[in-house]
Biopython code that builds the backbone (N, CA, C, O; Angstrom):
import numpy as np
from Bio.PDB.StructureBuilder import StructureBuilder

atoms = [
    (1, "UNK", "N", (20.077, -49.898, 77.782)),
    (1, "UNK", "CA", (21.304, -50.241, 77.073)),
    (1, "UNK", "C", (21.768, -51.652, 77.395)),
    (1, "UNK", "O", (22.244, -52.416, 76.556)),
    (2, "UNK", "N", (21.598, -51.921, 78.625)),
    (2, "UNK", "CA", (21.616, -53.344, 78.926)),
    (2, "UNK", "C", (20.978, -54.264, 78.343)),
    (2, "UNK", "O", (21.420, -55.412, 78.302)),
    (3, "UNK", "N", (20.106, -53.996, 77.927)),
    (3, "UNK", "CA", (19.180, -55.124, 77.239)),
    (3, "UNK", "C", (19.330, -55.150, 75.571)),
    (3, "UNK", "O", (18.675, -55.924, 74.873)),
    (4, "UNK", "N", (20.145, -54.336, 75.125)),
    (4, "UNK", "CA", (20.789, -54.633, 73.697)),
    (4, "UNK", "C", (22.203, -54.294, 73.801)),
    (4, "UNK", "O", (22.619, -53.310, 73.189)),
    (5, "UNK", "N", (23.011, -55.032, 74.537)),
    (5, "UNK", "CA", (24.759, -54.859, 74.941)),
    (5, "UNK", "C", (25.319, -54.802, 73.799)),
    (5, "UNK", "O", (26.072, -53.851, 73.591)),
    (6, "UNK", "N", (25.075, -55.934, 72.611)),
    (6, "UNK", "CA", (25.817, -55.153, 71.238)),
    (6, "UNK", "C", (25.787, -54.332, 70.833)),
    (6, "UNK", "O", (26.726, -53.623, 70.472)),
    (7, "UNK", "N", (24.290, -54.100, 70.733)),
    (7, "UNK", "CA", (23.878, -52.365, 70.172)),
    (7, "UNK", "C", (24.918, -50.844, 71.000)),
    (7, "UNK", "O", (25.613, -49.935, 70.548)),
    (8, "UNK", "N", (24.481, -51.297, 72.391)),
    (8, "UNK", "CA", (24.920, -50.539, 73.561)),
    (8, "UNK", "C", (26.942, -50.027, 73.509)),
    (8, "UNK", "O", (27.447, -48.906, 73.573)),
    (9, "UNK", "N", (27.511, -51.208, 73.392)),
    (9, "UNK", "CA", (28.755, -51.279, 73.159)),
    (9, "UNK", "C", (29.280, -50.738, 71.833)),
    (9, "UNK", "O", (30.371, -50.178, 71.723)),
    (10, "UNK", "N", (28.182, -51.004, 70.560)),
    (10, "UNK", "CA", (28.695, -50.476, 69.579)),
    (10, "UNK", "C", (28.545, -49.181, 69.705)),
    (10, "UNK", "O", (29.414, -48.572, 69.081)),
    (11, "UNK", "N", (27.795, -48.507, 70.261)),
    (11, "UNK", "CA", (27.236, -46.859, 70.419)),
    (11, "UNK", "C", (28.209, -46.406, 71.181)),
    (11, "UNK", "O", (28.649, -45.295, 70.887)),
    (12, "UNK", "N", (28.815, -47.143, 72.376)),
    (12, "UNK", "CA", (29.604, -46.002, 73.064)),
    (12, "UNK", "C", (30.773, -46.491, 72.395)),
    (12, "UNK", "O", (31.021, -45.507, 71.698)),
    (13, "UNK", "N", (31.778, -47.440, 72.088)),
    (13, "UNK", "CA", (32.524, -47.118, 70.931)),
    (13, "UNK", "C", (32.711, -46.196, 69.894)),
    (13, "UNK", "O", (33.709, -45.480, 69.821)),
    (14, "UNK", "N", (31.842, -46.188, 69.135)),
    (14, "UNK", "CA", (31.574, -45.205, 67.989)),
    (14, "UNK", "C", (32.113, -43.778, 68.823)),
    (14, "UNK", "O", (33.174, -43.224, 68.534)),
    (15, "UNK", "N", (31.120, -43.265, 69.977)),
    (15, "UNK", "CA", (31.099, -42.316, 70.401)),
    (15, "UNK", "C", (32.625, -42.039, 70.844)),
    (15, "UNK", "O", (33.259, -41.054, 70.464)),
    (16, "UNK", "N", (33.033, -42.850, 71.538)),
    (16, "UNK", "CA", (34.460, -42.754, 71.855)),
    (16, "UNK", "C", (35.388, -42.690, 70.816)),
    (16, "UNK", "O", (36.460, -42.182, 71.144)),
    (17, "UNK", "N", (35.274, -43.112, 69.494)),
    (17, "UNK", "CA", (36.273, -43.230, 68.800)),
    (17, "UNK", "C", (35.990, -41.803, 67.831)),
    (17, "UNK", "O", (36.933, -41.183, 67.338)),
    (18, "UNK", "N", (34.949, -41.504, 67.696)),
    (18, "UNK", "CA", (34.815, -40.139, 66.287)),
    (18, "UNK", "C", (34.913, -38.570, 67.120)),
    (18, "UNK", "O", (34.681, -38.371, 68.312)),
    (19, "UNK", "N", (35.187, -37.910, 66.437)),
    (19, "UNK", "CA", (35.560, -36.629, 66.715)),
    (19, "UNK", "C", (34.331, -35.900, 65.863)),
    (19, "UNK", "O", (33.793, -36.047, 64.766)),
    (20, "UNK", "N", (34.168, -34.775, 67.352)),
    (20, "UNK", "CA", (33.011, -34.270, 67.585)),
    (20, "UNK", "C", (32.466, -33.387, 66.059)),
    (20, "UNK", "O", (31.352, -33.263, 65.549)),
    (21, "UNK", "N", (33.425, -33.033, 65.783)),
    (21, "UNK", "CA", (33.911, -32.078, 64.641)),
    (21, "UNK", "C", (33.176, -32.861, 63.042)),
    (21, "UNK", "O", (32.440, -32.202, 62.308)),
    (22, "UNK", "N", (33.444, -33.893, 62.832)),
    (22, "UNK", "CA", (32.951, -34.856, 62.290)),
    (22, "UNK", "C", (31.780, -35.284, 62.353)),
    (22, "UNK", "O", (31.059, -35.403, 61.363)),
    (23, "UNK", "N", (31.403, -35.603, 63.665)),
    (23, "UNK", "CA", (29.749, -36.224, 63.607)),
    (23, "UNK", "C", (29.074, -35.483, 64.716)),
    (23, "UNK", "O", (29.028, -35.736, 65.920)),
    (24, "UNK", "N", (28.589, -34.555, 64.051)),
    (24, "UNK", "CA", (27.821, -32.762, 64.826)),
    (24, "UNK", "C", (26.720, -34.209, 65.656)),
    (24, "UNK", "O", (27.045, -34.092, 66.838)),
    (25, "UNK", "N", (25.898, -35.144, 65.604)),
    (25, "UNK", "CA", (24.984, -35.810, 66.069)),
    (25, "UNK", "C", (25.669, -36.074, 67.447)),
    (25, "UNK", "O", (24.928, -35.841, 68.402)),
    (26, "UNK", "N", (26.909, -36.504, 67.751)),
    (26, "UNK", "CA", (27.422, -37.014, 68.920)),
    (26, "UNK", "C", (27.032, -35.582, 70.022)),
    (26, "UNK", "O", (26.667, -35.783, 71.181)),
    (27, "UNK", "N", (27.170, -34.257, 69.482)),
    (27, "UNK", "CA", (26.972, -33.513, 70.069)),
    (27, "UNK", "C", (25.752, -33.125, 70.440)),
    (27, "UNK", "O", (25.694, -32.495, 71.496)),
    (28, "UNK", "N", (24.860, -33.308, 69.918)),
    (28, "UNK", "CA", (23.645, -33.306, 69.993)),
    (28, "UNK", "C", (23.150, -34.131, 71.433)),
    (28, "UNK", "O", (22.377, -33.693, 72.285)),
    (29, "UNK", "N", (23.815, -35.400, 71.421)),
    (29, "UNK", "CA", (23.495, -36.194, 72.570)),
    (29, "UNK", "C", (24.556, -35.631, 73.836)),
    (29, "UNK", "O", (24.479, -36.080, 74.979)),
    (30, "UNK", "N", (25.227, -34.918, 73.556)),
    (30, "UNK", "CA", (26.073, -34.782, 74.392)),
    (30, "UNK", "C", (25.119, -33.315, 75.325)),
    (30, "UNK", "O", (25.190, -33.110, 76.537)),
    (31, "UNK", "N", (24.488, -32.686, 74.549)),
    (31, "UNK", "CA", (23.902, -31.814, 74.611)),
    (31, "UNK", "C", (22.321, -32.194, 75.306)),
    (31, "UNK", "O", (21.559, -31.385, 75.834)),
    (32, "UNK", "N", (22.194, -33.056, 75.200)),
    (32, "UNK", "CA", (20.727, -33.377, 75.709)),
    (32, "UNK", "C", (21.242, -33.760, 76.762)),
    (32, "UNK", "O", (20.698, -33.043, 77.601)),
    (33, "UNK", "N", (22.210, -34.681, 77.491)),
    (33, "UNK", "CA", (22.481, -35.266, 78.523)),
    (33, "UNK", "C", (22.689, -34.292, 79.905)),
    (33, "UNK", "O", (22.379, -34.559, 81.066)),
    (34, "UNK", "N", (23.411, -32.903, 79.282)),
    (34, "UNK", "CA", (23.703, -31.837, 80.119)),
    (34, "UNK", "C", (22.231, -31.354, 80.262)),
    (34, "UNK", "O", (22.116, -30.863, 81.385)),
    (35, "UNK", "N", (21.135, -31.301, 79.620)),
    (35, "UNK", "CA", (19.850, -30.468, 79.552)),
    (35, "UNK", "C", (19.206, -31.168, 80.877)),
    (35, "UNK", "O", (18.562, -30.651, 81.789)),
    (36, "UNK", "N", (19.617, -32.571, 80.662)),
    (36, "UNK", "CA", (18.338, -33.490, 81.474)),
    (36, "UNK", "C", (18.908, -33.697, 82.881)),
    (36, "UNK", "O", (18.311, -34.075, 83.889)),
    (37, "UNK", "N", (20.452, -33.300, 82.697)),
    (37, "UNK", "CA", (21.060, -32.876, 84.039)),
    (37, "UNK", "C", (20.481, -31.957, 84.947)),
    (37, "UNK", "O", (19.976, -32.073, 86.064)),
    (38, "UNK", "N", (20.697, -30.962, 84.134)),
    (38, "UNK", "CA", (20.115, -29.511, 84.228)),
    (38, "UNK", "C", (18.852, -29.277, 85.108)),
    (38, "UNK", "O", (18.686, -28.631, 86.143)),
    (39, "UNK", "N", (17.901, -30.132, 84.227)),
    (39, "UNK", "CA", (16.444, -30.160, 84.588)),
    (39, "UNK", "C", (16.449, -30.601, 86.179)),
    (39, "UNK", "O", (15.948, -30.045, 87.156)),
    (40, "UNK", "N", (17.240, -31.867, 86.050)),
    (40, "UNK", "CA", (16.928, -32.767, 87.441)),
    (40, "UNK", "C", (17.244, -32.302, 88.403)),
    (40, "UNK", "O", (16.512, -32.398, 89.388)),
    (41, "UNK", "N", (18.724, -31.481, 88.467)),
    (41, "UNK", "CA", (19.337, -30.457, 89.156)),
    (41, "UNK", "C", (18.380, -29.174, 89.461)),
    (41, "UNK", "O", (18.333, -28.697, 90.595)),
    (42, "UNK", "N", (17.801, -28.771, 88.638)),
    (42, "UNK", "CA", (17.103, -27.488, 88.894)),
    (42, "UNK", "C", (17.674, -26.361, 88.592)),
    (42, "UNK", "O", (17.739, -25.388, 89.343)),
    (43, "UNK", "N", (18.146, -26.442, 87.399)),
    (43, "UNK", "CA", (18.881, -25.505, 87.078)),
    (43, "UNK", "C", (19.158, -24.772, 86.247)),
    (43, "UNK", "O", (20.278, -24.595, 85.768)),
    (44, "UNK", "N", (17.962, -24.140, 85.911)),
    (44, "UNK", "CA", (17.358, -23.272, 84.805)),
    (44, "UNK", "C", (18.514, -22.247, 83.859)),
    (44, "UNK", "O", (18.262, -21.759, 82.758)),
    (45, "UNK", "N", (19.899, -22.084, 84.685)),
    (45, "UNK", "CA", (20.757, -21.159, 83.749)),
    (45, "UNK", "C", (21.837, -21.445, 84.266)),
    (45, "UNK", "O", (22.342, -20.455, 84.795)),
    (46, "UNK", "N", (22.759, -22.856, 84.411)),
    (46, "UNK", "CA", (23.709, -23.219, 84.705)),
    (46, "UNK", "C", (24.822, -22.279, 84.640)),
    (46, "UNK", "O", (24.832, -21.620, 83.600)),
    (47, "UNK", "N", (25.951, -21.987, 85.629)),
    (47, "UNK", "CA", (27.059, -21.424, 85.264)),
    (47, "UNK", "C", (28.032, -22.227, 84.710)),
    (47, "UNK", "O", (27.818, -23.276, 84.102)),
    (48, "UNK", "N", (29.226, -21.665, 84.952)),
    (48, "UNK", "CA", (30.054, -22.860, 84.121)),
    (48, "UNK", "C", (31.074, -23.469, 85.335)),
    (48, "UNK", "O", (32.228, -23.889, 85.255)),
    (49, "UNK", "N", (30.307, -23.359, 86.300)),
    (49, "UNK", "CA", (30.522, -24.434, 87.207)),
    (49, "UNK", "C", (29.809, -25.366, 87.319)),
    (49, "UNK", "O", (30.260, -26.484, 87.073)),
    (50, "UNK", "N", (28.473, -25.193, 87.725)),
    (50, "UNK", "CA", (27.788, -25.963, 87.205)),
    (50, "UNK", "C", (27.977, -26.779, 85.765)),
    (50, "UNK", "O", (27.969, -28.009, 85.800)),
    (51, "UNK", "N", (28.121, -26.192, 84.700)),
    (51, "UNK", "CA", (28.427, -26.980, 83.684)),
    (51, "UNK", "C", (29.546, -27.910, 83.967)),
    (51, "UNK", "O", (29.275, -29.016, 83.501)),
    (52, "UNK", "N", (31.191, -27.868, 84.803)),
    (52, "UNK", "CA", (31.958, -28.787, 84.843)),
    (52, "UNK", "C", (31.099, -29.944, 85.918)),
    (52, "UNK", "O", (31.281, -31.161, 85.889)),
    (53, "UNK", "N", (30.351, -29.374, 86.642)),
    (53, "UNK", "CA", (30.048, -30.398, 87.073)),
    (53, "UNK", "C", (29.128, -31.675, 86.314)),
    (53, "UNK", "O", (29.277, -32.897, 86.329)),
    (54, "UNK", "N", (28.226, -30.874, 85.725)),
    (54, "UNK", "CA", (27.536, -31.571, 84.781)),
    (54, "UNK", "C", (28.379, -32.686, 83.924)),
    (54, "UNK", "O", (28.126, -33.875, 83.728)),
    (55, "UNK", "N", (29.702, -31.698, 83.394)),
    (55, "UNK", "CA", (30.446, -33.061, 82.416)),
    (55, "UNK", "C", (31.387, -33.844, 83.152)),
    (55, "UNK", "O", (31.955, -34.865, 82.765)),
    (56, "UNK", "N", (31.502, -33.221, 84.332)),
    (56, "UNK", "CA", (31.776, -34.977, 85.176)),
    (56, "UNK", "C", (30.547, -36.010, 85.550)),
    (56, "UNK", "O", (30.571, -37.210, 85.279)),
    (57, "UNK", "N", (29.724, -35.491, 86.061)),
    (57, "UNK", "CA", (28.624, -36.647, 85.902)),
    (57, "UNK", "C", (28.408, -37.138, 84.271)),
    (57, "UNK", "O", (27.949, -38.244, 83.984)),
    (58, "UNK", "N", (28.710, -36.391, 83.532)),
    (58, "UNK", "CA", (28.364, -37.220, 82.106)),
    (58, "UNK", "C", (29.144, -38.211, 81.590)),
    (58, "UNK", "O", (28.850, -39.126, 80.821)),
    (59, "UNK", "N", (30.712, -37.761, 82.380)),
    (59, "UNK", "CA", (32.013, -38.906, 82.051)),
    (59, "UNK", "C", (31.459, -40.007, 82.937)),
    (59, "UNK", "O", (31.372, -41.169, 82.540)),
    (60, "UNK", "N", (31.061, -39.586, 84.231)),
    (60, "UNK", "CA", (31.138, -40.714, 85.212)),
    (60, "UNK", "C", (29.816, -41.841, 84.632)),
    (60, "UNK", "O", (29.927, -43.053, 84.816)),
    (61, "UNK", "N", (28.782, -41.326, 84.034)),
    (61, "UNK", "CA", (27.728, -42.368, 83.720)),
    (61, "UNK", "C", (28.535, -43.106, 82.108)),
    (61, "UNK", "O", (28.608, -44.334, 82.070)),
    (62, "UNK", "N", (28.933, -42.517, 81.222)),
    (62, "UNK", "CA", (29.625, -43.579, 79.852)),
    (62, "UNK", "C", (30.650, -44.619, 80.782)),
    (62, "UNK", "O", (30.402, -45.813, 80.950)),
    (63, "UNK", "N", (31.679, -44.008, 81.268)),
    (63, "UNK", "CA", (32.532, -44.494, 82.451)),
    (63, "UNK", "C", (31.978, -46.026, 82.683)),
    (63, "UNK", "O", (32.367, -47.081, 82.182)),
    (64, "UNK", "N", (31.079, -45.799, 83.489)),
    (64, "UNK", "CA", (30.270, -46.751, 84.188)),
    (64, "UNK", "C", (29.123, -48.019, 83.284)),
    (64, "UNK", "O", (28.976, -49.211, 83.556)),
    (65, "UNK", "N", (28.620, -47.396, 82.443)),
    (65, "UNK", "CA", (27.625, -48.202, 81.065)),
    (65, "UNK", "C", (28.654, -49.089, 80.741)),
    (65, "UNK", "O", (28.556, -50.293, 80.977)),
    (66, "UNK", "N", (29.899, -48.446, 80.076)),
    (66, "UNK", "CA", (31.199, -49.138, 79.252)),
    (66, "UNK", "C", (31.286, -50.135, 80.213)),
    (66, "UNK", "O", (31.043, -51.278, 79.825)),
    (67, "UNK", "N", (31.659, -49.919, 81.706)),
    (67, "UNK", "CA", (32.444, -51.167, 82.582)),
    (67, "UNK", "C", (31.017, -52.048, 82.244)),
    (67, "UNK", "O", (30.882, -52.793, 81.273)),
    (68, "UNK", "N", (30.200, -51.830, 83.076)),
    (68, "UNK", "CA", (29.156, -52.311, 82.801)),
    (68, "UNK", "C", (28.688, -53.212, 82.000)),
    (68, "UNK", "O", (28.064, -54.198, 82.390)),
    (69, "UNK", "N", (28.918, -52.981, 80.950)),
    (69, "UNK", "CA", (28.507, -53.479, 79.389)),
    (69, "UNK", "C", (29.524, -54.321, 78.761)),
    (69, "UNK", "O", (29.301, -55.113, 77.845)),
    (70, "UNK", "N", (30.908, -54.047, 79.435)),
    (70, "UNK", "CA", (32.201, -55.145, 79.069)),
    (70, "UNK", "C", (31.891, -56.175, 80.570)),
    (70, "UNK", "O", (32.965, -56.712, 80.838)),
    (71, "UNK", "N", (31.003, -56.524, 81.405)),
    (71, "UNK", "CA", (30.986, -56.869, 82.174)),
    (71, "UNK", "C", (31.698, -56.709, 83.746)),
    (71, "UNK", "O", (31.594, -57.658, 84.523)),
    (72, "UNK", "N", (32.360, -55.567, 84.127)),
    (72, "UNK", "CA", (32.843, -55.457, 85.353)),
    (72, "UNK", "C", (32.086, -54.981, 86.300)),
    (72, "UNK", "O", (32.610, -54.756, 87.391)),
    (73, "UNK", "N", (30.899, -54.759, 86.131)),
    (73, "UNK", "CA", (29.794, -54.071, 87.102)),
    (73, "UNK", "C", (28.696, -54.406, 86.384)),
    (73, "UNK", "O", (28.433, -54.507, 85.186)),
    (74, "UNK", "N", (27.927, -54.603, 87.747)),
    (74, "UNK", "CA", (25.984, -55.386, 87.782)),
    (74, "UNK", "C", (25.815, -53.841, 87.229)),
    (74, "UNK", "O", (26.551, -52.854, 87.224)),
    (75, "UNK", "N", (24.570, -54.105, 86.799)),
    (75, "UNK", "CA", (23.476, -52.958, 86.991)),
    (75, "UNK", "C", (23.592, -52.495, 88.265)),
    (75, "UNK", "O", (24.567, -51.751, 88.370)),
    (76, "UNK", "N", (23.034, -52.629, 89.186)),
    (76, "UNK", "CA", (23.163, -52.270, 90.292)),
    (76, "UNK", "C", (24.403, -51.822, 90.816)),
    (76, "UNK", "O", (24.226, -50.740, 91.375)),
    (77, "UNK", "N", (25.666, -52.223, 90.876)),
    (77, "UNK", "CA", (26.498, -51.371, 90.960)),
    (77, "UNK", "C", (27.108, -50.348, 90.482)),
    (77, "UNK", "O", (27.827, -49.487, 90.989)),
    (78, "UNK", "N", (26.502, -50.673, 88.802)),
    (78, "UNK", "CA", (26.616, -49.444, 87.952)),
    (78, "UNK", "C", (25.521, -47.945, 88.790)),
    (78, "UNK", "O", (25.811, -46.749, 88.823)),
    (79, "UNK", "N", (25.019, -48.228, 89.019)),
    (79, "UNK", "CA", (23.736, -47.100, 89.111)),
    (79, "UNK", "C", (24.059, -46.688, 90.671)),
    (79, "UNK", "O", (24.256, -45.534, 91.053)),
    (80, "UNK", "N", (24.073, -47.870, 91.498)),
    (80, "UNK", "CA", (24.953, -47.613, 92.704)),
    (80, "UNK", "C", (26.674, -46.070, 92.803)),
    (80, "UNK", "O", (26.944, -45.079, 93.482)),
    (81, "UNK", "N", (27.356, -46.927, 91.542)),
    (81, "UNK", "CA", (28.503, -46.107, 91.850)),
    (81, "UNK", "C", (28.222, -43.919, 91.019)),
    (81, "UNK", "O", (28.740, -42.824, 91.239)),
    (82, "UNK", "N", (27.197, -44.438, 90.160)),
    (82, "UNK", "CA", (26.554, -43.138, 89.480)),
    (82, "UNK", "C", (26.200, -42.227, 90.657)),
    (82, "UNK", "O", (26.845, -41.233, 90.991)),
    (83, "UNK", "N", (25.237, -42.633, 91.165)),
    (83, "UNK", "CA", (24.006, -42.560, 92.758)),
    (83, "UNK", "C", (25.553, -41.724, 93.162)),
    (83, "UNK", "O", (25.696, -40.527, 92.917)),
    (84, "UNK", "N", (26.707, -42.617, 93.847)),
    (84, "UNK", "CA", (27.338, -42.170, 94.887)),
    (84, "UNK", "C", (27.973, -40.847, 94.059)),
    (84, "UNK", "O", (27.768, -39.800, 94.673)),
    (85, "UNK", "N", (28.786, -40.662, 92.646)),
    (85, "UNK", "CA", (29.522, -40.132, 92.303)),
    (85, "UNK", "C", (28.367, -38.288, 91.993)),
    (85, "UNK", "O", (28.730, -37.127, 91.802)),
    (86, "UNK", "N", (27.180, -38.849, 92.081)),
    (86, "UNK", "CA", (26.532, -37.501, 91.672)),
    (86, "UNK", "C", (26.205, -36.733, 93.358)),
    (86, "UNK", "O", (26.030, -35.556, 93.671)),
    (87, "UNK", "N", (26.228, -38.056, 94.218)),
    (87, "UNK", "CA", (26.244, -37.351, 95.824)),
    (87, "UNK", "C", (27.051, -36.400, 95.996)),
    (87, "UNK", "O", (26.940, -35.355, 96.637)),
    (88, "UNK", "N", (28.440, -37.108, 94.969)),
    (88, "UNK", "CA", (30.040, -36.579, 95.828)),
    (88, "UNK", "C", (30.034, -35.179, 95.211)),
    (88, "UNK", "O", (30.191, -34.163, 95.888)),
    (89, "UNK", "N", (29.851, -35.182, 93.947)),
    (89, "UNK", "CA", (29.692, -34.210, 92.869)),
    (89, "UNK", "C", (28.770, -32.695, 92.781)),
    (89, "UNK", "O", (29.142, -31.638, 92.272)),
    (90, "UNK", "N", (27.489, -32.991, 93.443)),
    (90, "UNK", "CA", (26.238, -32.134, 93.974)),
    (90, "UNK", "C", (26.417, -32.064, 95.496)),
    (90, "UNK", "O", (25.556, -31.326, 95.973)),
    (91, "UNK", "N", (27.330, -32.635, 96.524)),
    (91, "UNK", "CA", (26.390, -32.238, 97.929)),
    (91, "UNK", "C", (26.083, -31.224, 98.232)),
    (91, "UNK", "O", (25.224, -31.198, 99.113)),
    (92, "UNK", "N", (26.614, -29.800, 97.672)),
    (92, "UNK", "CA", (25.928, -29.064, 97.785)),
    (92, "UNK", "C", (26.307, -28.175, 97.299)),
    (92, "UNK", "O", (27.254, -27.487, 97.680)),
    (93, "UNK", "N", (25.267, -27.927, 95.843)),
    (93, "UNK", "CA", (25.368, -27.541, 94.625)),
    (93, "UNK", "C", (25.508, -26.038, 94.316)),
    (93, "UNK", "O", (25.965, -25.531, 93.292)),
    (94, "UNK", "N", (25.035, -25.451, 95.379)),
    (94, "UNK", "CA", (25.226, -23.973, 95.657)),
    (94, "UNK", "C", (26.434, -23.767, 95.638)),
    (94, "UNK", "O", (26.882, -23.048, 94.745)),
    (95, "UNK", "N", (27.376, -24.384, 96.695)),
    (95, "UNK", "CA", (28.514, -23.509, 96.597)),
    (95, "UNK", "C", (29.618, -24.500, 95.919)),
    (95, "UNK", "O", (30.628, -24.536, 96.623)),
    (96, "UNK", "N", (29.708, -25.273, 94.811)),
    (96, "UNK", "CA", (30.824, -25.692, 93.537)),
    (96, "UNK", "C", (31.127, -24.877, 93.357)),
    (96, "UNK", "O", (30.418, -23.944, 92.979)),
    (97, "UNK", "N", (33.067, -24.813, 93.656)),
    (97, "UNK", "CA", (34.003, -24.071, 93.343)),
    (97, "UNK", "C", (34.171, -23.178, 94.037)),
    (97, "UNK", "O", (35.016, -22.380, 93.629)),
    (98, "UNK", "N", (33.669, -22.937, 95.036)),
    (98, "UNK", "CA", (33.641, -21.536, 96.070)),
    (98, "UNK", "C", (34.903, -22.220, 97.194)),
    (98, "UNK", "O", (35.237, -21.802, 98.302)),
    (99, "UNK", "N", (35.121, -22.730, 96.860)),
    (99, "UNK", "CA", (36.083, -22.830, 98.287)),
    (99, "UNK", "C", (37.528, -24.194, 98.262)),
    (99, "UNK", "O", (38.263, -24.334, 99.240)),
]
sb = StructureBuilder()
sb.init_structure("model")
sb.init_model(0)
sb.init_chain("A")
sb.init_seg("    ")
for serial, (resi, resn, name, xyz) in enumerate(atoms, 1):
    if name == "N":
        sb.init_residue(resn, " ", resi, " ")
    sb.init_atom(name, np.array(xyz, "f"), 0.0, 1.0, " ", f" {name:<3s}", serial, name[0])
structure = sb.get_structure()
């Protein structure tokens, strides 16, 4: 996304501005992002704890592209602050919400 920032900026705009209801495609990606979560996580039948966690890591990576891409964060600190926020988010994925 970095390497086409207009393209990149116009996409998460769009995404930010249309309602889901409207353009079924946004969901689609919204839907793959939780899958590939899923996968990386290991987590063949997510609960729906797991799932909130999932859509905070999904806020926290647009979050981060956007600063990113308007210039307030390197690459590297982008992926850096992702890295830390999925540490804080997963340390230990078993017990989300138990306590």
């Amino acid at each position: 996304l970095t390497r086409r920032r207009m393209l990149a900026i116009a996409m998460i705009r769009s995404s930010n501005s249309a309602s889901l209801a409207e353009v079924p495609d946004l969901m689609q990606v919204e839907k793959r992002f939780h899958e590939l979560i899923s996968e990386v996580a290991g987590l063949s039948d997510p609960s729906e704890e797991d799932e909130a966690v999932i859509r905070l890591l999904v806020h926290q990576w647009f979050g981060c592209i956007q600063v990113c891409l308007n210039g307030g964060l390197t690459v590297a600190q982008a992926e850096a602050d992702l890295r830390r926020a999925a540490q804080l988010l997963t340390c230990d994925w078993r017990t989300v919400g138990e306590g």
